[in-house]
C-alpha positions in Angstrom: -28.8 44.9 -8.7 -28.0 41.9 -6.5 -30.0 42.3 -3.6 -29.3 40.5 0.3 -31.3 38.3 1.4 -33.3 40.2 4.4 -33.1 40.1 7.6 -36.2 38.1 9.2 -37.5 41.6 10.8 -37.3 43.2 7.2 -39.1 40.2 5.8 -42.1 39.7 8.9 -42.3 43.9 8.0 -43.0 43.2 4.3 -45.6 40.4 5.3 -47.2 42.6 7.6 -47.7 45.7 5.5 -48.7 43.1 2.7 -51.3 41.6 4.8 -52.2 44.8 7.0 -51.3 42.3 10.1 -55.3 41.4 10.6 -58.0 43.3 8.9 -61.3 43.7 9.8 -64.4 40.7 10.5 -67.1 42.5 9.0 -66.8 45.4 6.9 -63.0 45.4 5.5 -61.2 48.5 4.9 -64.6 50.6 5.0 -62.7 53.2 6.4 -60.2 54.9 3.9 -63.8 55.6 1.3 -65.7 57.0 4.5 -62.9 58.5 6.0 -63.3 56.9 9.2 -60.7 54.6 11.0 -60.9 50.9 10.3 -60.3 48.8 13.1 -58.6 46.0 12.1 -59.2 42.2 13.8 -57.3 39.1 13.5 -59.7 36.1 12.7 -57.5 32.5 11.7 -53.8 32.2 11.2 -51.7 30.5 8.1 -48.7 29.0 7.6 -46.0 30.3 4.9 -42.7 29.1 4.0 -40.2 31.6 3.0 -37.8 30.2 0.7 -34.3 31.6 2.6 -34.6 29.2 5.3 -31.1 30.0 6.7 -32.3 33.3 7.7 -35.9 31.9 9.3 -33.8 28.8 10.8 -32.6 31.5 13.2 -36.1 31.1 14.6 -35.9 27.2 15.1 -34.5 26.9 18.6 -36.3 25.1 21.6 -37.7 28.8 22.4 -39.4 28.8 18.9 -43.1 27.4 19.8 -43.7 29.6 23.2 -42.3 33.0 21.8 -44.5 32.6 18.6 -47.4 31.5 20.8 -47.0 34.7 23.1 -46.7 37.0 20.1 -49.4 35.7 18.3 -51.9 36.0 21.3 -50.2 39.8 21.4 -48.4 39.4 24.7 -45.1 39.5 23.9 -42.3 37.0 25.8 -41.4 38.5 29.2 -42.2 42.1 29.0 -46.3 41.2 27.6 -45.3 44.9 25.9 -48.4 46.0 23.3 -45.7 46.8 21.0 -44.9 43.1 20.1 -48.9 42.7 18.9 -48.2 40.1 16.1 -44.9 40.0 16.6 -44.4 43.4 15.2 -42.9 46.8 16.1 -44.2 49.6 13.6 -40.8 51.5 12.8 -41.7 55.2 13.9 -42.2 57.3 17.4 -43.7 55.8 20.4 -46.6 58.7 21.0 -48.6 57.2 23.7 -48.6 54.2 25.7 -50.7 52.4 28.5 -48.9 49.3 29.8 -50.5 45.9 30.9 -50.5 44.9 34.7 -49.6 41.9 36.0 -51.8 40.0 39.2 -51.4 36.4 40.0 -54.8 34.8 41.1 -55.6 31.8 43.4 -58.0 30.2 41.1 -60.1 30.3 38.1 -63.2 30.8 39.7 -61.3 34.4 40.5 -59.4 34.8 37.3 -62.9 34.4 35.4 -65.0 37.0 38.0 -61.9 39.7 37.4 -62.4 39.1 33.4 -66.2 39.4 33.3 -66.1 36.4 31.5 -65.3 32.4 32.1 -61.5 31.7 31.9 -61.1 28.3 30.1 -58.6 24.9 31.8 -57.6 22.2 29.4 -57.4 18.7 30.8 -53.7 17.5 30.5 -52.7 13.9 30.6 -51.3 12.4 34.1 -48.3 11.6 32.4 -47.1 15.3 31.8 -46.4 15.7 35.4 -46.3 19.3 35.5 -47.9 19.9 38.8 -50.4 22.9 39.4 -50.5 25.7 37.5 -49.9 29.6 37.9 -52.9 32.1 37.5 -52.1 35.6 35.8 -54.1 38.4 34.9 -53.2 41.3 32.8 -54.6 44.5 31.9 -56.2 46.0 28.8 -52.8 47.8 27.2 -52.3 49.7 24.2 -49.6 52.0 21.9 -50.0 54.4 19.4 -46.8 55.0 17.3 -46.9 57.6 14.4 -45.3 55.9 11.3 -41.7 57.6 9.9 -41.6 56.6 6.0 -37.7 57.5 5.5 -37.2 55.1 8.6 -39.1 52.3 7.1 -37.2 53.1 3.7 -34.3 53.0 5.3 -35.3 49.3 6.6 -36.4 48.3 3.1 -32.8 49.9 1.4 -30.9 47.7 4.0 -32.2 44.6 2.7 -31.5 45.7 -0.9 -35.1 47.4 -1.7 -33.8 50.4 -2.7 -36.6 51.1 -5.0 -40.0 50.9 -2.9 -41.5 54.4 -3.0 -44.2 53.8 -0.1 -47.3 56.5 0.2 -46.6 59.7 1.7 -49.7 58.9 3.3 -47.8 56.6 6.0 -45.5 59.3 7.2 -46.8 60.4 10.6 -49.5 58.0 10.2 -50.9 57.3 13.6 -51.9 53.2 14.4 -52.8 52.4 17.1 -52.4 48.6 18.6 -54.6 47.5 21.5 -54.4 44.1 23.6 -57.6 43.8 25.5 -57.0 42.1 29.1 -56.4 38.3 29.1 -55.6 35.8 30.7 -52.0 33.3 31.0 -52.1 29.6 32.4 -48.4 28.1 33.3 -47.2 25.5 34.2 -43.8 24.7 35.2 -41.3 27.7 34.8 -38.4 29.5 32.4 -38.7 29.9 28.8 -39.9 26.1 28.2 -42.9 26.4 30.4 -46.6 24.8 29.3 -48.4 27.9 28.8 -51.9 28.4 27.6 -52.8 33.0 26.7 -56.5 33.4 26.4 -57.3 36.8 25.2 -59.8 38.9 23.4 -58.8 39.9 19.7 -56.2 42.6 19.4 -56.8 45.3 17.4 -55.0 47.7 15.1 -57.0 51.1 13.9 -55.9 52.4 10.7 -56.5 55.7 10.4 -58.1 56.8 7.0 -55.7 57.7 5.1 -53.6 54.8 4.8 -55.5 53.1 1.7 -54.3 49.4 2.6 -55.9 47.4 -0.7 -53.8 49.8 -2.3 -50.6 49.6 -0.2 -51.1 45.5 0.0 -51.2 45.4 -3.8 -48.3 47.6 -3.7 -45.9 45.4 -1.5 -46.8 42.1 -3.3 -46.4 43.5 -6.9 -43.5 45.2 -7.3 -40.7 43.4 -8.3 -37.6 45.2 -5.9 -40.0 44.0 -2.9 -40.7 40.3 -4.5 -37.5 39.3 -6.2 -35.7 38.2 -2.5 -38.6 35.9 -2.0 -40.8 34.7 -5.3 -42.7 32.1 -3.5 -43.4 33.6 0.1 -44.8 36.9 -2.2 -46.8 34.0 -4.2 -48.3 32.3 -0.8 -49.0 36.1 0.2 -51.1 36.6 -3.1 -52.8 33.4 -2.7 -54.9 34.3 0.1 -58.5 35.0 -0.8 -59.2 35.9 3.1 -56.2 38.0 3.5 -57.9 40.6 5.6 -58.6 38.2 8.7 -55.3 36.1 8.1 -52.5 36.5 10.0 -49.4 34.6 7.9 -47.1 32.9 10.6 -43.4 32.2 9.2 -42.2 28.3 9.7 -38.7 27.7 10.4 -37.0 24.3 8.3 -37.6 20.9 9.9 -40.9 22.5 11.6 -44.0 20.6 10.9 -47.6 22.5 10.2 -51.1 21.3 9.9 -54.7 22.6 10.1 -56.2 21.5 13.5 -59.7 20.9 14.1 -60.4 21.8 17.6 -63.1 23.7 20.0 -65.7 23.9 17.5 -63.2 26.0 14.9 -60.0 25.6 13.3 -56.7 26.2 14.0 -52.7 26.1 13.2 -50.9 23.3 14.6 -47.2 23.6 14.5 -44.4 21.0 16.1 -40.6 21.1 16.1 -38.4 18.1 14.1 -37.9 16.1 17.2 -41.7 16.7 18.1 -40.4 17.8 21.5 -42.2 20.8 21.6 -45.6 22.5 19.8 -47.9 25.2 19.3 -50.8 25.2 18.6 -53.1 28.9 17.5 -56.8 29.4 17.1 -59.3 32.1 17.6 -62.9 31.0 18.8 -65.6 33.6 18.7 -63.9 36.5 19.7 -61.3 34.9 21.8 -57.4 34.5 20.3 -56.2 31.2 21.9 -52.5 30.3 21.9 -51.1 26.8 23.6 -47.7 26.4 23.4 -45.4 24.0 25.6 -42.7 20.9 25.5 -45.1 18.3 24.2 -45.7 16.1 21.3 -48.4 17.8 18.7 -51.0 14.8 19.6 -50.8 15.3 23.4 -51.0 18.9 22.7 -53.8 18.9 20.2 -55.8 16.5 22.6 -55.0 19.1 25.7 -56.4 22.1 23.8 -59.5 19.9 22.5 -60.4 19.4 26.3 -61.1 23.1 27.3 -63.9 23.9 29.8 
């Protein structure tokens, strides 16, 4: 069977089943043998390079860099939606929602007395002339959808999966994704803004009875779900920490290093021209995502500066 090269949705939803999206810091997937929920936590992110870069060069526009660093941080582009956690919708019903709110604050000193906790400034260079900044808060926000397995298969049979047989288990499957409240820096405005999202880890619980070792092995073995993409199912495999990574795709012509910065490690990521950059981390317990029109180095050096 000749099967069509995926759409990138179909493809990010194979990667995120595979990987379980973020699984939990310290007891993984304790859960499905207890029969409790596992809460699931992302910890560092990773770069992978699917091989069908005409479909993933659809990503490779000037917007690139600031909608991946406002999906990874799990406030999603304009709307900040819980439902864009990761960059990922699960395909079933919307059950229950509570949506963020948005409040603009006059200063950090405010912004870090609302959050219980300090909100952090980088230092940027004088030649960035990008003026002051914007303040927002927003809310603690979460979704619940319950999973619908013959929509997912349907999803997998229009990329040419037609084979998959996913666990029962899934259908009506309840997960629950949760964006804690945060924090957003801007500067300058429109799609192309400097913008620095400072939030607590998002969560997904699992309820019990989706086995995810099981369903991971599943996805990244079987040949219908492997054959479109050989090597991204290889980089998949390859990660001995899957159950804190989150994989983040990497459009052609886009540049990615490890970056060593406020006391951790992070993903650096820059655009052919080196126009614009993003750069990801996660300190502690606090997902960090920088993202803006300015060269990697200026960028890396901004995000090294926080106070």
């Amino acid at each position: 069977m000749h099967l069509r090269r995926p759409s990138v949705v179909i493809v990010l939803l194979l990667a995120t089943i595979a990987t379980m999206v973020v699984v939990a810091m310290s007891e993984p997937m304790r859960g499905s043998a207890l029969g409790e929920p596992t809460v699931l936590r992302l910890q560092r992110f990773i770069a992978v390079t699917p091989s069908y870069q005409d479909q993933v060069g659809s990503l490779a526009g000037k917007d690139y860099p600031f909608q991946l660093g406002a999906q990874q941080a799990g406030v999603a582009g304009g709307s900040h939606g819980p439902d864009a956690l990761a960059g990922f919708t699960p395909p079933g019903r919307l059950v229950e929602q509570t949506p963020p709110t948005f409040t603009e604050v006059d200063s950090l000193a405010t912004a870090s007395r609302e959050l219980h906790r300090p909100v952090r400034m980088p230092r940027l260079p004088e030649s960035a002339s990008l003026g002051s900044p914007t303040i927002t808060l927003f809310s603690a926000s979460s979704a619940t959808y319950a999973l619908d397995l013959p929509a997912l298969h349907a999803d997998l049979a229009a990329a040419g999966i037609q084979d998959l047989q996913l666990p029962t288990s899934l259908h009506g499957a309840r997960i629950t994704l949760n964006v804690p409240a945060g924090a957003r820096i801007q500067w300058g405005d429109g799609p192309s803004a400097l913008s620095l999202t400072q939030v607590r880890q998002p969560t997904i619980i699992v309820p019990p009875e989706v086995d995810a070792d099981a369903l991971r092995d599943l996805i990244l073995t079987h040949p219908a779900a492997t054959s479109f993409d050989p090597a991204l199912a290889g980089q998949l495999r390859s990660l001995d920490d899957w159950r804190t990574t989150l994989p983040v795709p990497v459009p052609p012509g886009w540049r990615t290093a490890d970056a060593e910065l406020d006391g951790t490690r992070g993903l650096l990521l820059s655009a052919p021209d080196r126009s614009a950059s993003a750069v990801l981390w996660v300190r502690g317990i606090t997902v960090y995502a920088f993202v803006g029109p300015l060269t990697p180095d200026v960028l890396l050096a901004a995000a090294s500066s926080l106070q």
